[in-house]
Backbone as a chain_set.jsonl record, in Angstrom:
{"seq": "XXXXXXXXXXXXXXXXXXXXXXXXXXXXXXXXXXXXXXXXXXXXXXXXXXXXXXXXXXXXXXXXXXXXXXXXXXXXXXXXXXXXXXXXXXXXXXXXXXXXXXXXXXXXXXXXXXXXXXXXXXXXXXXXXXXXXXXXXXXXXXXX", "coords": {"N": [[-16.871, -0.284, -5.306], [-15.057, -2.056, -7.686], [-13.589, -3.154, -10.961], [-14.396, -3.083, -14.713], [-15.445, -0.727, -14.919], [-17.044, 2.179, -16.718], [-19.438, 4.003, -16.281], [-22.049, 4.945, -14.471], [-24.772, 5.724, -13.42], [-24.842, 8.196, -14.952], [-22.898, 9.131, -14.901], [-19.321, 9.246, -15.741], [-17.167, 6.981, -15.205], [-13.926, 5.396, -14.404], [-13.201, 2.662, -13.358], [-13.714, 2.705, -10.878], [-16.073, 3.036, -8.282], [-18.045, 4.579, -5.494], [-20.942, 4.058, -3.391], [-23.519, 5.011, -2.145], [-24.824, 2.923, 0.982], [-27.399, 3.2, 1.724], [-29.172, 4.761, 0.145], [-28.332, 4.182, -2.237], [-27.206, 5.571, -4.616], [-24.671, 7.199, -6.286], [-21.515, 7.912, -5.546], [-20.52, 10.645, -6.029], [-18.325, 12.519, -5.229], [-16.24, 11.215, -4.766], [-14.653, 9.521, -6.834], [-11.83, 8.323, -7.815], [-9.687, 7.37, -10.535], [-8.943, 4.52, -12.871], [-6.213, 4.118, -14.799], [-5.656, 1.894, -16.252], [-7.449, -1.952, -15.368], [-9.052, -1.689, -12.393], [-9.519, -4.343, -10.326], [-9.727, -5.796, -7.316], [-10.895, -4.786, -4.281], [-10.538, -3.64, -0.955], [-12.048, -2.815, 2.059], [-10.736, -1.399, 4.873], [-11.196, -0.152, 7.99], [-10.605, 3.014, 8.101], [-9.754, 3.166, 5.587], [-8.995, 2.078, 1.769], [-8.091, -0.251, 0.161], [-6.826, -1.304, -3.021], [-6.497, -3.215, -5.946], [-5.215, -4.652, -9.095], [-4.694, -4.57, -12.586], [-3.444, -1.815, -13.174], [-1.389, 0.982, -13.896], [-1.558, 3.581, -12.647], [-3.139, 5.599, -10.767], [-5.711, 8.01, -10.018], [-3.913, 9.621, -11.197], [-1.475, 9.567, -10.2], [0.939, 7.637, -9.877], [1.098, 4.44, -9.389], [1.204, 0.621, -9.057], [-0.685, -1.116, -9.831], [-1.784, -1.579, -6.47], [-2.623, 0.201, -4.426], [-3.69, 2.4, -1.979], [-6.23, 4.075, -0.215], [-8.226, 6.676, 1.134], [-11.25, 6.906, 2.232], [-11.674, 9.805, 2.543], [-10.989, 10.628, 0.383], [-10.665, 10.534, -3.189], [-7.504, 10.266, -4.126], [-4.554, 8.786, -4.14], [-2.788, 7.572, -1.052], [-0.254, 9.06, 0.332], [2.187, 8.026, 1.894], [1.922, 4.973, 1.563], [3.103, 2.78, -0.738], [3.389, 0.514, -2.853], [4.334, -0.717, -5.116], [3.682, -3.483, -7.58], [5.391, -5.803, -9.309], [7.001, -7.391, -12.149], [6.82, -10.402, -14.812], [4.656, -10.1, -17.561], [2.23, -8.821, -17.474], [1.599, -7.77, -14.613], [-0.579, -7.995, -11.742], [-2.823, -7.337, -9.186], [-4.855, -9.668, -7.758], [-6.57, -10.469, -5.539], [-6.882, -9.221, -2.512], [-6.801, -9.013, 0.909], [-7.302, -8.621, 4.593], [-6.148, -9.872, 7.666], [-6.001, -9.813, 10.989], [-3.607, -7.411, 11.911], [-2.286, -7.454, 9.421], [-1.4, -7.077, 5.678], [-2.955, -8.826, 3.531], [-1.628, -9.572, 0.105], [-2.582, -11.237, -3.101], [-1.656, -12.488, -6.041], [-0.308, -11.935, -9.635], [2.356, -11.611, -10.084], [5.592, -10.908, -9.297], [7.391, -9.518, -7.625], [7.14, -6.989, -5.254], [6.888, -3.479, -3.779], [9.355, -3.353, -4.747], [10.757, -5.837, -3.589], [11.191, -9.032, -3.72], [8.595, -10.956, -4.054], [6.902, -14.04, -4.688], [3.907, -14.046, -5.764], [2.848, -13.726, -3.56], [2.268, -11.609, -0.37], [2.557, -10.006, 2.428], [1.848, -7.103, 4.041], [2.024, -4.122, 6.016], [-0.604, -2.278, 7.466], [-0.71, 0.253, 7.845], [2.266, 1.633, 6.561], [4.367, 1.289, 3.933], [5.25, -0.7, 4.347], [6.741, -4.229, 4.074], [6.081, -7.366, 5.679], [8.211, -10.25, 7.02], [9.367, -12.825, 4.764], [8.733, -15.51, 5.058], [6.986, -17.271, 4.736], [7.128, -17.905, 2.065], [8.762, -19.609, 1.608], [9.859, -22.875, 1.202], [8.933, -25.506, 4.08], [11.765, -27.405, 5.333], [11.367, -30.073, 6.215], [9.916, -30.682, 3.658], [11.453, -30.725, 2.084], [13.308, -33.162, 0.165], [16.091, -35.989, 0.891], [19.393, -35.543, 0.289]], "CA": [[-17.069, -1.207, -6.398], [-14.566, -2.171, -8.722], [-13.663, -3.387, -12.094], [-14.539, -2.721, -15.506], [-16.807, 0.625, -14.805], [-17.294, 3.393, -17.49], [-20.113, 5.032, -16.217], [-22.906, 4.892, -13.73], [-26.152, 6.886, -13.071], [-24.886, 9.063, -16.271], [-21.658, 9.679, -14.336], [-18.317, 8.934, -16.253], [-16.082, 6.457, -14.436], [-12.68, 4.673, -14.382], [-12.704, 1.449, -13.201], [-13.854, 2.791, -9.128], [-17.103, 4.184, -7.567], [-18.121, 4.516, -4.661], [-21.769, 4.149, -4.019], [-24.206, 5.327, -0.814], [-25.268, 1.763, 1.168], [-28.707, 2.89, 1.853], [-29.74, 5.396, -1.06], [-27.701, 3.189, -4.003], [-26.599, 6.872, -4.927], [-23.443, 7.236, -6.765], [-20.785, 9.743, -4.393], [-20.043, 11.936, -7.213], [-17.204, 13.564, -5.022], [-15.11, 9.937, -4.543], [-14.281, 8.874, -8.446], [-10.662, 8.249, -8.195], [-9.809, 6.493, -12.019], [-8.136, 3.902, -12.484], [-6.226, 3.86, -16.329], [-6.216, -0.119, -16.887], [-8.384, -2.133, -14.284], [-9.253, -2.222, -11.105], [-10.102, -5.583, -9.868], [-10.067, -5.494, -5.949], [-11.309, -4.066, -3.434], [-11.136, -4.413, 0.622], [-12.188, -1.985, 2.842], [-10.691, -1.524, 6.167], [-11.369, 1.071, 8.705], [-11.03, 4.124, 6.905], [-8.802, 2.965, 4.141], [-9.629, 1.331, 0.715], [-6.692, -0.827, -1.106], [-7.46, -1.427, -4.401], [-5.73, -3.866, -6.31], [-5.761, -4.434, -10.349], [-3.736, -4.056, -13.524], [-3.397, 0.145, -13.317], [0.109, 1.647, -13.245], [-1.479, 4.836, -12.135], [-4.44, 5.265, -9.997], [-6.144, 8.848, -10.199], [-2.94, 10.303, -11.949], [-0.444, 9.1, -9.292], [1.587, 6.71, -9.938], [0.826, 3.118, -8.898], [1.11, 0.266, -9.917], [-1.102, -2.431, -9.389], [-1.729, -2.094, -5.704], [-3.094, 1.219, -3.795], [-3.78, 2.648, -0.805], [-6.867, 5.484, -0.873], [-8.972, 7.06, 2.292], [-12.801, 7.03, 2.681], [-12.26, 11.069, 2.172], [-10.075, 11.145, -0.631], [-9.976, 9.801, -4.752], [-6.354, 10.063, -4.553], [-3.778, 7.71, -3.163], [-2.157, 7.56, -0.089], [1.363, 9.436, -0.325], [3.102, 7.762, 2.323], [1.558, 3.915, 1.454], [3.676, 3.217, -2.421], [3.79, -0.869, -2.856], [4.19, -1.393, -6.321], [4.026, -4.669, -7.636], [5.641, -5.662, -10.755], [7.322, -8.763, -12.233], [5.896, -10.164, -15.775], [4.18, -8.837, -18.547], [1.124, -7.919, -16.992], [1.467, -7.77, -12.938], [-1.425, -7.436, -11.637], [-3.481, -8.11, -7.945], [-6.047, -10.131, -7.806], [-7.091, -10.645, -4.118], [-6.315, -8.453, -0.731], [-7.164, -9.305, 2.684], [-6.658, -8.808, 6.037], [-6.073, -10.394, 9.307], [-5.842, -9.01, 12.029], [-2.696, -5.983, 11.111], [-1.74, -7.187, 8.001], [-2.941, -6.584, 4.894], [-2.491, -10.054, 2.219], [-1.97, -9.134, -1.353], [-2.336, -12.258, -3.985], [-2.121, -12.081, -7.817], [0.366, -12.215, -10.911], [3.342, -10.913, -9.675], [7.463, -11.206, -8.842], [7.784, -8.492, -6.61], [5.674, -5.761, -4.315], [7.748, -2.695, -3.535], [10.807, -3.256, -5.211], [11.107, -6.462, -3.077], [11.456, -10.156, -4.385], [7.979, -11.921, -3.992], [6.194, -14.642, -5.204], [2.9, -13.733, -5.749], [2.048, -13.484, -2.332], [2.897, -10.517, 0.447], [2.307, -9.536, 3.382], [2.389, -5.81, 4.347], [1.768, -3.729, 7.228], [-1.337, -1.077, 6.843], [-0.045, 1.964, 7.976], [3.071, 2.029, 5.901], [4.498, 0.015, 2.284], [6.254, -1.852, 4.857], [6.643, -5.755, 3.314], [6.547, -8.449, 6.468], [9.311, -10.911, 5.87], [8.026, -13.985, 3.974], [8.984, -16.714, 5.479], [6.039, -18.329, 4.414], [7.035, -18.322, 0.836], [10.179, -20.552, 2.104], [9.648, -24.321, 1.836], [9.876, -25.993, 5.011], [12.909, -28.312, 5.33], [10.795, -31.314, 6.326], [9.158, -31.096, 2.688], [12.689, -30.994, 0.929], [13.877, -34.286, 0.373], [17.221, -35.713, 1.449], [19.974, -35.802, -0.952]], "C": [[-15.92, -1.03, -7.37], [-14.736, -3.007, -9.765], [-14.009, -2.49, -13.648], [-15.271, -1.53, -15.657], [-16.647, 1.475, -15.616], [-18.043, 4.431, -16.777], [-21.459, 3.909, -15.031], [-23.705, 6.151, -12.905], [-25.469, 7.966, -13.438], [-23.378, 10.071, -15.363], [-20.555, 8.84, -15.074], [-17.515, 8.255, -15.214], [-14.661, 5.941, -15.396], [-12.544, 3.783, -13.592], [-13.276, 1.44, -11.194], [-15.281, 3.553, -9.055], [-17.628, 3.382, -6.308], [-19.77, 5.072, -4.25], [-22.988, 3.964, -2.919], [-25.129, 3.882, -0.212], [-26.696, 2.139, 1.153], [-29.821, 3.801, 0.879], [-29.164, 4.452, -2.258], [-27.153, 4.757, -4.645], [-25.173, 7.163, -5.304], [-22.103, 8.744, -5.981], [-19.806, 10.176, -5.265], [-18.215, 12.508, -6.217], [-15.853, 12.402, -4.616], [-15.48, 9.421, -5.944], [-12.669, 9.141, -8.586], [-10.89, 7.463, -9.885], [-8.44, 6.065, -11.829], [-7.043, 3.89, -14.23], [-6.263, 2.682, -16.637], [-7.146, -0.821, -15.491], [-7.853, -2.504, -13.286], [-9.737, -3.312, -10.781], [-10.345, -6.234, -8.523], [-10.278, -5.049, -4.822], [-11.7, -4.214, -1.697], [-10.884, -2.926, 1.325], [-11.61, -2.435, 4.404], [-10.214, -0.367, 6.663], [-11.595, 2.083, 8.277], [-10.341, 4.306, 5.39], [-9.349, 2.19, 3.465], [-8.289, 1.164, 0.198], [-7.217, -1.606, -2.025], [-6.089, -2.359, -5.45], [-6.086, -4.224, -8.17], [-4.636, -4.574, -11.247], [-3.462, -2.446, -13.87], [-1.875, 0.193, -12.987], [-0.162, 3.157, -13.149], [-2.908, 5.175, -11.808], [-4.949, 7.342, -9.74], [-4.817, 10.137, -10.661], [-1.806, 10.114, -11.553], [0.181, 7.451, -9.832], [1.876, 5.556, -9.175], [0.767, 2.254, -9.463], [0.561, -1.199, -9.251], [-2.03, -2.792, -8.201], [-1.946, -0.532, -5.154], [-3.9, 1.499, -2.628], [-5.005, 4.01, -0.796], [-8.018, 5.592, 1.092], [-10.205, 6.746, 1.602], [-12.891, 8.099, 1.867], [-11.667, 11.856, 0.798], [-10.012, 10.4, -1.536], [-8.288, 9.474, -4.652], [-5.586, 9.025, -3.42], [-3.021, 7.977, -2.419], [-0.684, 8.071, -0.249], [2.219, 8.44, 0.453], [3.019, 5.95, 2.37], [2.274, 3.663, 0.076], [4.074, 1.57, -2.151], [3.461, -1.311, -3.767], [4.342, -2.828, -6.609], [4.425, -5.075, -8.958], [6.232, -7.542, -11.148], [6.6, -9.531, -13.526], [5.358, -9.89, -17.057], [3.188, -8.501, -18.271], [0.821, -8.194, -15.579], [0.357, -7.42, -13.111], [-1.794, -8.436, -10.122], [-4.043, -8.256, -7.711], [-7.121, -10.495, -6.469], [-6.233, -9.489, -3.044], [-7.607, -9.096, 0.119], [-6.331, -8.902, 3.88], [-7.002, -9.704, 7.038], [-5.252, -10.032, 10.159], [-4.838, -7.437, 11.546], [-2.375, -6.293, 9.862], [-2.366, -7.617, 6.998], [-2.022, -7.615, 3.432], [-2.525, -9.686, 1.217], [-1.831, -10.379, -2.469], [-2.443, -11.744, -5.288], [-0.814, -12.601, -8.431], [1.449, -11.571, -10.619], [4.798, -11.294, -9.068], [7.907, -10.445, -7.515], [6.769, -7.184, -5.9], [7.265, -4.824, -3.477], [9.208, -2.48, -3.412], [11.588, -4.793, -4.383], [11.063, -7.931, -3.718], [9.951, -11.107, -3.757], [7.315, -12.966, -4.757], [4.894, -14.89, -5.304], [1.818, -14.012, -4.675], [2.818, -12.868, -1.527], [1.964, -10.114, 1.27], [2.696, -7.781, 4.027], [1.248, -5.33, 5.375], [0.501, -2.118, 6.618], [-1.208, 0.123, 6.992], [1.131, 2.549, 7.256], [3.527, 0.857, 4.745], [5.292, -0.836, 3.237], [5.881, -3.603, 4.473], [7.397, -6.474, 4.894], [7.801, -9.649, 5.772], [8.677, -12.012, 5.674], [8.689, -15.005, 3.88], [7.988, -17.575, 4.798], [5.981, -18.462, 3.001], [8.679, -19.283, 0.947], [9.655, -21.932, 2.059], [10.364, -24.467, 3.152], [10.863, -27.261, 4.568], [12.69, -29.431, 5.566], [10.139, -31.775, 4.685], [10.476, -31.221, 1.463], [13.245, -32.118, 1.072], [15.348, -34.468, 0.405], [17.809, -35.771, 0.242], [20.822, -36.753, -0.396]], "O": [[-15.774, 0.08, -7.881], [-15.774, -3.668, -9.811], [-13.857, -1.268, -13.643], [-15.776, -1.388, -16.771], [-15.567, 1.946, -15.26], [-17.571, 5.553, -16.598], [-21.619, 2.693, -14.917], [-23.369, 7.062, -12.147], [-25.306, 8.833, -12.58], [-23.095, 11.269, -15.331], [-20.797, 7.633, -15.076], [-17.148, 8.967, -14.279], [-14.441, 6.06, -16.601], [-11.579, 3.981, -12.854], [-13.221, 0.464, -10.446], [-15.52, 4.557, -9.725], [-17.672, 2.171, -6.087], [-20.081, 6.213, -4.591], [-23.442, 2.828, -2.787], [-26.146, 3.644, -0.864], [-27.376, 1.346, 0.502], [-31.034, 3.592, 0.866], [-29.918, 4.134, -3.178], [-26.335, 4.446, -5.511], [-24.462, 7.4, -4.327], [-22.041, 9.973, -6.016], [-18.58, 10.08, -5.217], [-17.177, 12.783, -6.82], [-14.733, 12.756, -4.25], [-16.589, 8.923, -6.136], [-12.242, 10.019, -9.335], [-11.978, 7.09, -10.325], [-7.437, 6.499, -11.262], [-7.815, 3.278, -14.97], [-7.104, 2.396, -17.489], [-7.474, -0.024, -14.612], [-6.86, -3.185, -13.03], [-10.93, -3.232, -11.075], [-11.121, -7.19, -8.497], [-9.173, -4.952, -4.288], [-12.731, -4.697, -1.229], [-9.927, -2.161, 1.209], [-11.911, -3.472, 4.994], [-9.295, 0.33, 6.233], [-12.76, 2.337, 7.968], [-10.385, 5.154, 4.5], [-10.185, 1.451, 3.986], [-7.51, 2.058, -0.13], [-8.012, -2.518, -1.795], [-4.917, -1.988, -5.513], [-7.25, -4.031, -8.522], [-3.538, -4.707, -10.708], [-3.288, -2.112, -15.042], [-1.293, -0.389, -12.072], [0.709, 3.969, -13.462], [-3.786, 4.994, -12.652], [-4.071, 7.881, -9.067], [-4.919, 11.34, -10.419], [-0.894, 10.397, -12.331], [-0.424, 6.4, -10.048], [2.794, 5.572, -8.356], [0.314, 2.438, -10.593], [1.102, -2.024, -8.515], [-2.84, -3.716, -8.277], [-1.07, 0.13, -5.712], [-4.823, 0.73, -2.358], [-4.637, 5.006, -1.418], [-8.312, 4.685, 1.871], [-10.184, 6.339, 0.44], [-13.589, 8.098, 0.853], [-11.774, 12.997, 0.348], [-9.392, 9.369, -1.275], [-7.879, 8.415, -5.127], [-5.93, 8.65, -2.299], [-2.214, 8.793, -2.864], [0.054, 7.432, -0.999], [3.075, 7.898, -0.246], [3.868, 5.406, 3.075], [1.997, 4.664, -0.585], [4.962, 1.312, -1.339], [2.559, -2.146, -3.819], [5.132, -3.448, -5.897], [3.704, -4.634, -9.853], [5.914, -8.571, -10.552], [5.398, -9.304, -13.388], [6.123, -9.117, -17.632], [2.919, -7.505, -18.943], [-0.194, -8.841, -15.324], [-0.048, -6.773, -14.077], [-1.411, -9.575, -9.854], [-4.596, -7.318, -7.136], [-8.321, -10.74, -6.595], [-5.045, -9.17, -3.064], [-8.774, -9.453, -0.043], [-5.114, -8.871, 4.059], [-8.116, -10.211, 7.167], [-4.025, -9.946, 10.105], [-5.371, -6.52, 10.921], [-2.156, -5.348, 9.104], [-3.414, -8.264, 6.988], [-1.054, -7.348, 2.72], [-3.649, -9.245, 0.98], [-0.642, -10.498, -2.766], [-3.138, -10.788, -5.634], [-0.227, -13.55, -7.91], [1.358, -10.495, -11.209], [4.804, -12.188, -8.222], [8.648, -10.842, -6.615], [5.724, -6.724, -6.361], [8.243, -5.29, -2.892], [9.954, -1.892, -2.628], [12.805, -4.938, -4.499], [10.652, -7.641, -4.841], [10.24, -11.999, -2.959], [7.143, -12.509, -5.887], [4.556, -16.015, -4.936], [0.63, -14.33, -4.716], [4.01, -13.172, -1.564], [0.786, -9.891, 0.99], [3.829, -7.468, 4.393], [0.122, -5.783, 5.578], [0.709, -1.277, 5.743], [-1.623, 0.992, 6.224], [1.213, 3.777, 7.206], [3.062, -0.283, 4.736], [6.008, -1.711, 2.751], [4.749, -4.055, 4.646], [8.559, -6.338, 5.276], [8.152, -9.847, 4.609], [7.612, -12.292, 6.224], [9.202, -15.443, 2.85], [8.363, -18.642, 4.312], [5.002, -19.029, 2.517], [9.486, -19.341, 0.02], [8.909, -22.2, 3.0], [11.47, -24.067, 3.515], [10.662, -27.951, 3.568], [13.605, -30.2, 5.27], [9.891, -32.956, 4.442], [10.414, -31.677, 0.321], [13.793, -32.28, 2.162], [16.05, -33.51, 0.078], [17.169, -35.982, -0.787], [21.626, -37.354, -1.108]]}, "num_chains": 1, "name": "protein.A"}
């Protein structure tokens, strides 16, 4: 669960908890924090990417856009796909299909790279697909 979270079942949060499907039980030992908000959240497989206005996600340095295990609050070391661009980047949707993992929101760029608030990246590493699909096609540019 993300967003705005302080606190739940007299537990102090930051913006993340994580929260047992068939007790409703708050898992005290997964409370990464987020310092400004978290705002999305997609689970896949055993990873959680978390998307938001935060430039630093349980003390690590992130910004926006994070990568976190099942067994672990903290973020992924070798996953780092900041997104910036702005005065307040921030990522408002993730998805996947099939390998890659969609990131939408308020944003210029995702890991130092030039996008337009949409990117495509690969889930096992910050790798950024190339983005053709932020290219007009050449049938929609008129002639001169």
């Amino acid at each position: 669960l993300a967003g705005e979270l302080d606190a739940a079942q007299g537990t102090t949060l930051c913006g993340l908890a994580r929260f047992d499907g068939t007790s409703g039980a708050l898992d005290t030992r997964w409370l990464p924090f987020a310092n400004y908000g978290a705002g999305e959240v997609e689970v896949i497989g055993d990873s959680i990417y978390v998307g938001g206005g935060f430039a630093t996600l349980s003390g690590q340095p992130r910004v926006g856009l994070a990568k976190l295990s099942l067994g672990s609050p903290f973020p992924v070391q070798t996953w780092i796909a900041n997104i910036g661009g702005g005065e307040y980047p921030w990522a408002s949707v993730i998805a996947a299909v099939g390998s890659t993992i969609w990131v939408g929101g308020e944003f210029t760029q995702v890991g130092g790279q030039p996008r337009a608030s949409l990117a495509a990246l690969a889930p096992g590493t910050q790798t950024l697909f190339g983005d053709s699909f932020e290219e007009v096609p050449s049938a929609c540019v008129p002639a001169e």
